[in-house]
N, C-alpha and C positions, 0 to 999 in steps of 0.2 A: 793603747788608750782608746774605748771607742766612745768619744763623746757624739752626743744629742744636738746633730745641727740644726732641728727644729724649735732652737730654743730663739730665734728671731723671726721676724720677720718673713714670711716665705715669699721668694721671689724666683720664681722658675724663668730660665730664660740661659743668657749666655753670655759672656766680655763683648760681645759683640753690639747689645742691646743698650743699655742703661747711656746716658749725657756722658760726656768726657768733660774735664778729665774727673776719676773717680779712683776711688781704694779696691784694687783686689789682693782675697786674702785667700791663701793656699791652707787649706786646714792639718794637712796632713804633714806639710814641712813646720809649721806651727807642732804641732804636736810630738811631733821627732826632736826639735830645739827642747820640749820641756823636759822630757824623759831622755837626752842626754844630762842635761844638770840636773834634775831630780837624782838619778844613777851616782855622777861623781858624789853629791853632795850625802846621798843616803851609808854612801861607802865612805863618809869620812865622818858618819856619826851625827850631821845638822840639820836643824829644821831648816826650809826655806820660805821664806815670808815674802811671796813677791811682790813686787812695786808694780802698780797698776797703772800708772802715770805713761807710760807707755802705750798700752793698748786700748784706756781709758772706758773699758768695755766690759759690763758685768757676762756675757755671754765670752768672750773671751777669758776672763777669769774662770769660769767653772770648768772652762779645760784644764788650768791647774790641777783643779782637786774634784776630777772626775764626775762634773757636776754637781757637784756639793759644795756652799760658801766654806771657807778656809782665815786662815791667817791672814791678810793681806797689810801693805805698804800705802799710805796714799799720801796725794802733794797737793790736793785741794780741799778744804772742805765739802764743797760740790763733791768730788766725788767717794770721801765720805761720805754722806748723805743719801746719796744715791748706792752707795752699797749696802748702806744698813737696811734699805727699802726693801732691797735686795736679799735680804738674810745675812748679809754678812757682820759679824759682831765684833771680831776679835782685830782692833784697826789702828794702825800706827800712822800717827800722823807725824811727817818726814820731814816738815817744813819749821822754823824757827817761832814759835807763837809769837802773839801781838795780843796786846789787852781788846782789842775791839770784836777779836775772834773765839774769847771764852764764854760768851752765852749760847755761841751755836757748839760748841764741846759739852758745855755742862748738858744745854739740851739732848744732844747725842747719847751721852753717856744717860741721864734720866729717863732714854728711849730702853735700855739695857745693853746699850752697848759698850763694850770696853774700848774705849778710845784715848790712847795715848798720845800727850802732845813731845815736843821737844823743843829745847832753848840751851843755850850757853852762857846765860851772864845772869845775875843777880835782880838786873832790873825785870828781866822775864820771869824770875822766879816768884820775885815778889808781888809781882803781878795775879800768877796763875794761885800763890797759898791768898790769895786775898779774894782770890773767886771761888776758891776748895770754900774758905769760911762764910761767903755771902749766898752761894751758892748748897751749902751743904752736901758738898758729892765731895770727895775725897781725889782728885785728879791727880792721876799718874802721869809723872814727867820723865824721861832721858835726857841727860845730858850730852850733849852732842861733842864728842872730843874729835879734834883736828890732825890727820895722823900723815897730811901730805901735805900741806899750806894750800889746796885748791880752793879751801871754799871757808865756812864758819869753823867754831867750836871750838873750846879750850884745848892748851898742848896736853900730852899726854900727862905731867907730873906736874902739870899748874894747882898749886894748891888751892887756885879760885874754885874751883874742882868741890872743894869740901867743902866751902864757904855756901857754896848755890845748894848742896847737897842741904847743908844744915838751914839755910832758910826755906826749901820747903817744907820737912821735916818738922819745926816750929810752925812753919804758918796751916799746917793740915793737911796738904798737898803729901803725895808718895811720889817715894825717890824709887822707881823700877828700874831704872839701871844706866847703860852707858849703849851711846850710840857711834858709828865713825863709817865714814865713805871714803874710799882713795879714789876721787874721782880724777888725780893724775892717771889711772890707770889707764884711762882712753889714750894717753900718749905714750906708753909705753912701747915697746914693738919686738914681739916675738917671748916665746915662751919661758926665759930667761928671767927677764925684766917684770912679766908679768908674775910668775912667782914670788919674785922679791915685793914687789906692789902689795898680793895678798899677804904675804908672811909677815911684813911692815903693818896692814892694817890689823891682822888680826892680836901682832904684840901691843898696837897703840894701844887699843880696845883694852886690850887686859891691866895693862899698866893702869889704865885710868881705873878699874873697875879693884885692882885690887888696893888702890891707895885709900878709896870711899872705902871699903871693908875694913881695911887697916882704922880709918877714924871712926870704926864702930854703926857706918851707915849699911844697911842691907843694898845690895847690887844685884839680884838674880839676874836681868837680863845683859847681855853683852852681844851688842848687835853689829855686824858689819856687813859690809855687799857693793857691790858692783858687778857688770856684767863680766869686765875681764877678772877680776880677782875670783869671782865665783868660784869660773870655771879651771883657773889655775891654782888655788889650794891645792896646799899637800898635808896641811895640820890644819887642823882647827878647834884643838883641844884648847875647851873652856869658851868659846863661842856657843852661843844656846841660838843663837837665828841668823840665816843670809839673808840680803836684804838684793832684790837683781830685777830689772824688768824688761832691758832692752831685748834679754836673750830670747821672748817668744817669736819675737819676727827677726831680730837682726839687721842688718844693714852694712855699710859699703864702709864706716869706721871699722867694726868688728873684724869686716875681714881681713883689713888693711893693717890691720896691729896682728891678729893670726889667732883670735878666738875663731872664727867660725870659716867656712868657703862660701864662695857669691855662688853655690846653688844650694845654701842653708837660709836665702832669706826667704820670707814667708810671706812679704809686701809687694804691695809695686804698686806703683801710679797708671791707668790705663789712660792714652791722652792718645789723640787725632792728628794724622799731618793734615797741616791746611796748605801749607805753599811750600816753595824753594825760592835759594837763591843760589843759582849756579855760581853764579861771577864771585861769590863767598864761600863757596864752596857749605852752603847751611841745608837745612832742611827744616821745615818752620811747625810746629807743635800750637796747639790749641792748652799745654801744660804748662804754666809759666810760677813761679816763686811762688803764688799763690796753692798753685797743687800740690809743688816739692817741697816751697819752705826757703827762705836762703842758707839755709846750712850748707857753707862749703867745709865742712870736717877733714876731710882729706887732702886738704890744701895743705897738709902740715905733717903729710906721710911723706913715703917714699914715690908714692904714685898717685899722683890726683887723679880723683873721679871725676871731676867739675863739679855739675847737680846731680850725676847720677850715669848711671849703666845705661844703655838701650837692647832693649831685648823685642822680638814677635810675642802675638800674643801664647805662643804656646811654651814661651819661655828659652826659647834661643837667643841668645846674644848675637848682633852684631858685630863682626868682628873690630874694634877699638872707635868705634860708634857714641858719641861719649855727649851729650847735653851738657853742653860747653858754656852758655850762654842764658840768661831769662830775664824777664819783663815779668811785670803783673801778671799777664793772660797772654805770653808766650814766651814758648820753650827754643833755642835754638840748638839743634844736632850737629854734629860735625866730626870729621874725623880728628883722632889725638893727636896731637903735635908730635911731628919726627916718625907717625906710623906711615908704612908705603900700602895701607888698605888706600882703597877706593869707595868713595861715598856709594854708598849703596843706592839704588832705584826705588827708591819705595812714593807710591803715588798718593795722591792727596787721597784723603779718605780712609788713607791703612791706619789701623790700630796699632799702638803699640806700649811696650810698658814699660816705666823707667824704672829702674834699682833704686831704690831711694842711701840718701847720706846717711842721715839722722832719722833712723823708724820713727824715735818720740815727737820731732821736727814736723817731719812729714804726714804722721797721722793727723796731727794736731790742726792740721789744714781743712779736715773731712767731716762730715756730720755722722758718716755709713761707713760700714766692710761690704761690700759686697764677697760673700762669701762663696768658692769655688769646691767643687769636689778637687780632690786632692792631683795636682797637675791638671790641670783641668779647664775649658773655658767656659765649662755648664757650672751656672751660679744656682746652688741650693737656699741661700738665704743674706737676706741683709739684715747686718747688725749694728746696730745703733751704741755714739761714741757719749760718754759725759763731756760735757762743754762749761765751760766758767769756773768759777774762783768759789 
C-alpha cells in the first residue's frame, strides 16, 4: 500500500523535537495491520467497513482504501460529520440513537450522504419513523442484536426483533438489516476461544436476520466485527460487512489475548523522564493518565501490562520495564514484580515511548499523530484527530 503522507499537516523534524508527552504513529506497521485483515477477510468473501472511532482520523482512514473515502463505521456524530466533509458518504452510525440526535442524521443524509443509524427497542424506532415522516428522508435503521450479553441489542430469536422491524416499516423509516459485536471477544484468550467468539457472532447475526425475512421484512445487511473475531473467522457465509478498528494500530490487549505481537503495534506515547526515585525503585515520566488514559485492560489477562510497555525511542523495549503507576501529569516506571531485571539508568531528559493498553483509550487523550517514516524517528507529518460527540 503506498499511501500519500502528505495528506496532513507537514511537520519535518524528529521524536526528538515536538512537547512531550505526544502520539507517535509508525505508518508502515499501520499499514501491514490493514493488509493483514484486508487479506484474511478478502479470502473469506467480506467486505470490511472499518470503525474509525479508534484512529478518529480522516488521514488515517484513507490508508484503508488507498486514499479514496470508503465504507466506514463511526461512534459520534462529530465524526460523522467530519467525514462526510471529508468525502466520505457511505456511514454507519454504531452507536444506539436518541431522538435529540435525528436532526443532525436527517441533516447528513440531505447533505447525500448515506448514513445509517442503529437501535434495539421500539421506543428508538418510533422515534426515528416519526422523523423518516417529519423529516421526509426515508432513514435507514439496523437492529442491533446481542450475541455475547457484553453490551445492548435484542437476543438472537427475540421476537421484539419483528416488532421494531415492523414499526419502522409503518412509520417510513428502512429496515436495512441486522447488526451484532462480540465485544466479550476482548476477553477471550488464544485462538481457540477466539474462533468460537466469531463463529458465535456470525450465527447470532444470521439467526436474527433470517427470522426478519421469515416475517416477510427485507434484511440485506448482516453486519458483525471486532478486532479479535475479525481476524479469527473461518466462515462468514451470509455476512455482507465486518465491522473492526482497533486493528490499525493495536495495542497491549490485542496482544495479550493473541491477535497481534507487541511489535504489530503502530502507537506509542512519546513522554520525558523528569526525575527518580531510587529508594522506590521508580523512574518519574512527564506521561501521566492524561497521555495513556487509565485503561488498565490487561489487569484481567495473564500478564499485566500496568499503563503500558516501555520502549527507546527507536522502539526497543526495556527489558520488563513496565509504567506501573500514574497521576494526571505523571507516569511512574519500574521494574515487573517478581522480574530479576535491574532498573535501567536512563537520565532525566531521555525520551521514551510507552506501548499503549487501549489504542482507542490512548488516542483519545491527543489532538495530533505525529507521524514517522516507517521505524523511524524522522516525523513526515502531523495528523489531526476528530474530537467531541
Amino acid at each position: 500500500m503506498n499511501h500519500d503522507l502528505t495528506g496532513g499537516a507537514p511537520s519535518a523534524g524528529t521524536l526528538d523535537e515536538p512537547g512531550t508527552p505526544f502520539l507517535a504513529l509508525d505508518p508502515g506497521k499501520a499499514e501491514a495491520n490493514i493488509a493483514r485483515l484486508r487479506g484474511h477477510l478478502d479470502a473469506l468473501g467480506a467486505e470490511l467497513r472499518p470503525h474509525v472511532k479508534t484512529a478518529k482520523s480522516v488521514d488515517v482512514a484513507r490508508m484503508l482504501f488507498n486514499g479514496r473515502p470508503g465504507p466506514i463505521t463511526v461512534s459520534t456524530l462529530a465524526e460523522a460529520e467530519a467525514f462526510a466533509e471529508a468525502g466520505f458518504t457511505d456511514i454507519l452510525y454504531a452507536v444506539g440513537i436518541t431522538p435529540d440526535k435525528l436532526g443532525r442524521v436527517i441533516a447528513l443524509r440531505e447533505r447525500g450522504v448515506d448514513l445509517v443509524v442503529l437501535l434495539d427497542s421500539l421506543e428508538q424506532a418510533a422515534y426515528v419513523a416519526r422523523a423518516a415522516r417529519t423529516g421526509e428522508t426515508r432513514i435507514p435503521a439496523l437492529i442491533e442484536v446481542d450475541c455475547d450479553g457484553h453490551r445492548g441489542g435484542v437476543l438472537p430469536a427475540d421476537p421484539a426483533a419483528r416488532q421494531i422491524a415492523q414499526t419502522l416499516v409503518d412509520g417510513g423509516a428502512e429496515l436495512r438489516g441486522v447488526l451484532t459485536h462480540a465485544g466479550e471477544s476482548y476477553f477471550a484468550d488464544g485462538p481457540v476461544a477466539l474462533a468460537a467468539a466469531a463463529d458465535n457472532e456470525r450465527s447470532s447475526a444470521l439467526k436474527a436476520a433470517e427470522d426478519l425475512r421469515a416475517a416477510g421484512h427485507q434484511a440485506p445487511v448482516v453486519s458483525v466485527g471486532s478486532t479479535p473475531t475479525a481476524h479469527f473467522a473461518t466462515d462468514l457465509t451470509g455476512v455482507t460487512e465486518v465491522r473492526a478498528g482497533n486493528f490499525v494500530f493495536f495495542d497491549l490487549v490485542m496482544a495479550g489475548i493473541g491477535v497481534c505481537t507487541i511489535d504489530d503495534l503502530a502507537m506509542t506515547v512519546v513522554t520525558t523522564v523528569i526525575g527518580h526515585r531510587p529508594d522506590k525503585g521508580w523512574i518519574v515520566t512527564d506521561g501521566g493518565w492524561m497521555a495513556t488514559s487509565r485503561d488498565r485492560g490487561t489487569s484481567v489477562q495473564r500478564v499485566d501490562q500496568g499503563y503500558g510497555l516501555v520502549a527507546d525511542l527507536d522502539g526497543a523495549l526495556y527489558e520488563d520495564l513496565v509504567m506501573t503507576d500514574a497521576s494526571q501529569e505523571h507516569g511512574i516506571l519500574s521494574i515487573r514484580p517478581g522480574s530479576g531485571a535491574e532498573l535501567p539508568d536512563i537520565t532525566v531528559g531521555t525520551r521514551l515511548r510507552i506501548l499503549p493498553i487501549h489504542a482507542c483509550a490512548t488516542a483519545a487523550q491527543h489532538d495530533v499523530y505525529h507521524v514517522t517514516a516507517p521505524r523511524s524517528r524522522t516525523v513526515r507529518s502531523r495528523w489531526q484527530r476528530v474530537r467531541g460527540w
